[in-house]
KOLVEXTOR-506917 format. One record per residue (C-alpha): x, y, z. Coordinates in steps of 0.05 Angstrom, whole numbers, padded with zeros to 5 digits, always signed. Layout:
# residues N
XYZ;...
END
This chain:
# residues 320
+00000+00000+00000;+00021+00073-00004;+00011+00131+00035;+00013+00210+00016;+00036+00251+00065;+00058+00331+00072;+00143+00340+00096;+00166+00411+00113;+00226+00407+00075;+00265+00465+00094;+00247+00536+00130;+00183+00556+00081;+00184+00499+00036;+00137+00443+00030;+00112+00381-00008;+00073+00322-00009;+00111+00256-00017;+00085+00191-00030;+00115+00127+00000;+00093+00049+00015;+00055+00030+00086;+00054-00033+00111;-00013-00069+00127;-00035-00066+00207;-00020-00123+00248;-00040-00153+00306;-00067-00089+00355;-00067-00036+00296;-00114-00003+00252;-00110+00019+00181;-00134+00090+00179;-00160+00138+00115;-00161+00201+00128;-00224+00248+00123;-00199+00317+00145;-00134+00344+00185;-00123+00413+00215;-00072+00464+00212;-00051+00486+00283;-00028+00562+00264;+00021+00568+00330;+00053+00494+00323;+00059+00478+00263;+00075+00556+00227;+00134+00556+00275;+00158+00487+00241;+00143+00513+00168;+00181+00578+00187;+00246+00542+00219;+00232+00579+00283;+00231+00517+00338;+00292+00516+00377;+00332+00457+00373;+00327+00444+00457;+00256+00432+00452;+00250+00399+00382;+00242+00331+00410;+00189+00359+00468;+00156+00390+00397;+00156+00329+00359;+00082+00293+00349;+00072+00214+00368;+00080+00196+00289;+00123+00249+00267;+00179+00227+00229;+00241+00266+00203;+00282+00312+00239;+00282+00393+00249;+00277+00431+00213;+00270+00386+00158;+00252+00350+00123;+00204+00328+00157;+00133+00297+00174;+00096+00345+00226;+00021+00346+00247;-00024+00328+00302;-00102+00338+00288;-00123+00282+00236;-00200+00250+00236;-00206+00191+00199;-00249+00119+00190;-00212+00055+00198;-00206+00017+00144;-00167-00045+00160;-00158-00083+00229;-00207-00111+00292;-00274-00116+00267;-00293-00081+00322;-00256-00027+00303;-00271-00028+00224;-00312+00030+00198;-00307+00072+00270;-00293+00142+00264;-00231+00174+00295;-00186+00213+00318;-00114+00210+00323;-00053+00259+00337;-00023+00245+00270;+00002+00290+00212;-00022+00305+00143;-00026+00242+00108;-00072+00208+00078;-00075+00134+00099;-00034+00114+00163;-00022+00050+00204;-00030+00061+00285;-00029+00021+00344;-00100+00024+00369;-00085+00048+00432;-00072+00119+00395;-00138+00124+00371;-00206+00163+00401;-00265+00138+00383;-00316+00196+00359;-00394+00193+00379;-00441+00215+00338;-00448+00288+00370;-00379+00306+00345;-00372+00318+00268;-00315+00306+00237;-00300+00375+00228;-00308+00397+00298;-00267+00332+00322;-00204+00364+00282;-00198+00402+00344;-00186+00356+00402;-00119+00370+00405;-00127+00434+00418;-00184+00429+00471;-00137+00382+00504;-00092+00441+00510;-00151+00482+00536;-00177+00428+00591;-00101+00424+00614;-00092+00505+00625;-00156+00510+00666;-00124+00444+00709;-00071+00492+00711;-00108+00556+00721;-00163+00534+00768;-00209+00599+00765;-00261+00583+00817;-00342+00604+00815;-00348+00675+00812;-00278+00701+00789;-00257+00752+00738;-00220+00723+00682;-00188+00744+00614;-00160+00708+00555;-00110+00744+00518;-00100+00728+00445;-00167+00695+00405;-00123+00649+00365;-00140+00578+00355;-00112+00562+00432;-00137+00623+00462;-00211+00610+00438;-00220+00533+00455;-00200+00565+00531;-00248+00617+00523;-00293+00567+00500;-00289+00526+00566;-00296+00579+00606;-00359+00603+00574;-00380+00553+00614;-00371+00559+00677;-00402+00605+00728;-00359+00674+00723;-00365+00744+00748;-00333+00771+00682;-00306+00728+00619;-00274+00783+00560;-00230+00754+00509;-00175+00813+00490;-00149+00813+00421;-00142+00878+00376;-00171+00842+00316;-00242+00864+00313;-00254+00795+00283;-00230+00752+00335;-00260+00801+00387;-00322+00780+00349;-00313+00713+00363;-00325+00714+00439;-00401+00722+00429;-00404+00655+00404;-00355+00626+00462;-00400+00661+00530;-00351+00714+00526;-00342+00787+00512;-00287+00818+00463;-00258+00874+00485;-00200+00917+00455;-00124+00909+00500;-00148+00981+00527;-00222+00967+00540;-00206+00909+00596;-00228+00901+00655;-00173+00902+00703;-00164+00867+00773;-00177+00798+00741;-00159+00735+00780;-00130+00686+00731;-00111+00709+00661;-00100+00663+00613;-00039+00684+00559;-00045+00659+00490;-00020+00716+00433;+00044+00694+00424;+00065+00766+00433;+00098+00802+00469;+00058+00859+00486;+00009+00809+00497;+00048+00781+00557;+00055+00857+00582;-00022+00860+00580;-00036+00800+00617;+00001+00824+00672;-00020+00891+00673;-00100+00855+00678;-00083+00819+00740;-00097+00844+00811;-00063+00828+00873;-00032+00765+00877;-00062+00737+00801;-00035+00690+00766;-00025+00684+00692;-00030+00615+00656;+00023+00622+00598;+00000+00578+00541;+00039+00620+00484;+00095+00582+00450;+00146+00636+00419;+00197+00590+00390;+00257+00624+00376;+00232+00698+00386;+00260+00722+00448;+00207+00757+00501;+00224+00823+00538;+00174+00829+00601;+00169+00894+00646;+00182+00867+00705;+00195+00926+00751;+00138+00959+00772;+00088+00923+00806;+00107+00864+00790;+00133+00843+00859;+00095+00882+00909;+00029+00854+00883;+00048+00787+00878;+00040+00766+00815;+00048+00699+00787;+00062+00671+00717;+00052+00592+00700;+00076+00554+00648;+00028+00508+00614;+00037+00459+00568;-00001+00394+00538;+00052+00342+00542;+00048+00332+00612;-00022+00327+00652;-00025+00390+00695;+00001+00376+00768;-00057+00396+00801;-00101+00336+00772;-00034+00293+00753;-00044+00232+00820;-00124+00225+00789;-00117+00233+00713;-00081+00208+00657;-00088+00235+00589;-00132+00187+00570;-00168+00217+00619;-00166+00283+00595;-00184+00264+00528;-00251+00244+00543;-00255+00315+00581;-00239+00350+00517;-00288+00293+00480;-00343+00314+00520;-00325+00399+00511;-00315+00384+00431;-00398+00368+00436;-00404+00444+00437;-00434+00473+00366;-00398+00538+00387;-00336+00513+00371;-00351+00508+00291;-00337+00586+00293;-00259+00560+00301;-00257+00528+00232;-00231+00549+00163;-00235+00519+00098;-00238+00465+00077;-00172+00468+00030;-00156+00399-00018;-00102+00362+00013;-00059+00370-00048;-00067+00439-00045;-00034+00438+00030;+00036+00465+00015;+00007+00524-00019;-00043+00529+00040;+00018+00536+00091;+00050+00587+00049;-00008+00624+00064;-00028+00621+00126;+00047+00642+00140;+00042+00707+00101;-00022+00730+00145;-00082+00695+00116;-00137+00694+00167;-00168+00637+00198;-00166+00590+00268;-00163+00521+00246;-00152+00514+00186;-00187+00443+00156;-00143+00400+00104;-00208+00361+00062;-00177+00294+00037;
END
């Protein structure tokens, strides 16, 4: 059998390369691929070059294969049907952190069953909800707080989109894109401008990639917040203000990150665990506001050239 599949092959440069698959054996599943997504923080950082090599193996999917920064075979939000293995799992939809490609063998243990209430479409992001379920572990705003997300990207509104959710005295998602501001009405939120938020916020969850955005996450906390740092800058280097008020309020900032399960639910979770948590949130229509496209898979290393010069979009879905 053979396989297509999309390699970054250097810094802006991309194709898709065909090569033979074996057939699944014993406790693996033959998968074809009905739609992947396009992470725009991830995966534009690996088109551009721009993931430093200390973290390249943290960076690396399950299935990728290839080294940094190429060529190779990067990706991690694919929704397929299996084809080929236990007849129990033949003809089951799925999803699986794999990348582009178009046919893949996996153990079955990598795969997530989809019900019914989760399209195909929508499923593309359960990668990134996982993410989102993780940083509120991490974050842990409690009933009644004030909380702000900083940056609508793809990250920034599956968080939002969680904590549309839950009981809270103020929810504003800050972006200075009027169409991602836009977005928040859909998510139980409300989009303000970096100037027009509210201030004195408990948590504040950081996901701009910027860093002015970083500045303006801590300048929305009040005494003793924390902020939940989900932004992954790569190689660009991050100047913070740290000399004002920093100190004598208190503030905190937290690293989060999906690759381990957040400490504060670590001794009673595992990530299969938190899987089915980001199953049951990916049941939420709301989140179809996330989604671009569709774009032909054959058509993806044109696609990436895009989305790196600016085109807009969350998710970006790869049809195959």
């Amino acid at each position: 059998m053979e396989a297509r599949a999309y390699w970054t092959l250097a810094p802006g440069h991309g194709e898709i390369r065909t090569a033979p698959i074996d057939p699944p054996g014993p406790g693996e599943a033959l998968v074809r691929a009905v739609v992947s997504g396009v992470s725009r923080g991830t995966e534009l950082l690996v088109h551009r070059g721009q993931v430093p090599p200390e973290v390249a193996a943290q960076v690396a999917g399950p299935f990728e294969e290839g080294a940094l920064p190429g060529p190779v075979k990067h990706g991690y939000l694919s929704v397929g049907v299996v084809e080929e293995g236990d007849p129990g799992w033949v003809g089951r939809r799925v999803f699986c952190l794999h990348p582009h490609q178009d046919r893949y063998v996996v153990p079955l243990t990598a795969l997530t069953p989809l019900p019914d209430e989760v399209p195909d479409e929508r499923a593309v992001l359960l990668g990134t909800l996982e993410t989102a379920v993780n940083a509120l572990w991490d974050g842990r705003p409690l009933y009644g707080d004030r909380v702000a997300v900083v940056g609508g990207g793809m990250v920034g509104a599956s968080v939002t989109a969680l904590l549309g959710s839950l009981p809270l005295t103020r929810l504003e998602l800050v972006d200075p894109d009027p169409s991602r501001r836009a977005l928040a009405a859909h998510l139980g939120a409300t989009g303000v401008t970096p100037e027009e938020a509210g201030s004195d916020c408990d948590v504040v969850f950081h996901a701009s990639a910027t860093q002015a955005g970083l500045q303006t996450a801590l300048g929305l906390l009040g005494q003793e917040g924390e902020v939940v740092e989900l932004s992954w800058y790569g190689t660009t280097p991050v100047t913070v203000g740290l000399g004002t008020t920093f100190h004598t309020r208190r503030l905190s900032v937290r690293a989060s990150q999906v690759s381990r399960v957040s400490p504060h639910r670590a001794a009673r979770r595992d990530h299969a665990d938190r899987m089915q948590v980001a199953l049951h949130a990916a049941t939420n229509p709301a989140l179809d506001h996330l989604l671009a496209g569709p774009t032909p898979f054959e058509q993806l290393p044109h696609l990436l050239r895009r989305l790196a010069d600016g085109e807009p979009g969350l998710c970006h879905l790869v049809r195959y």
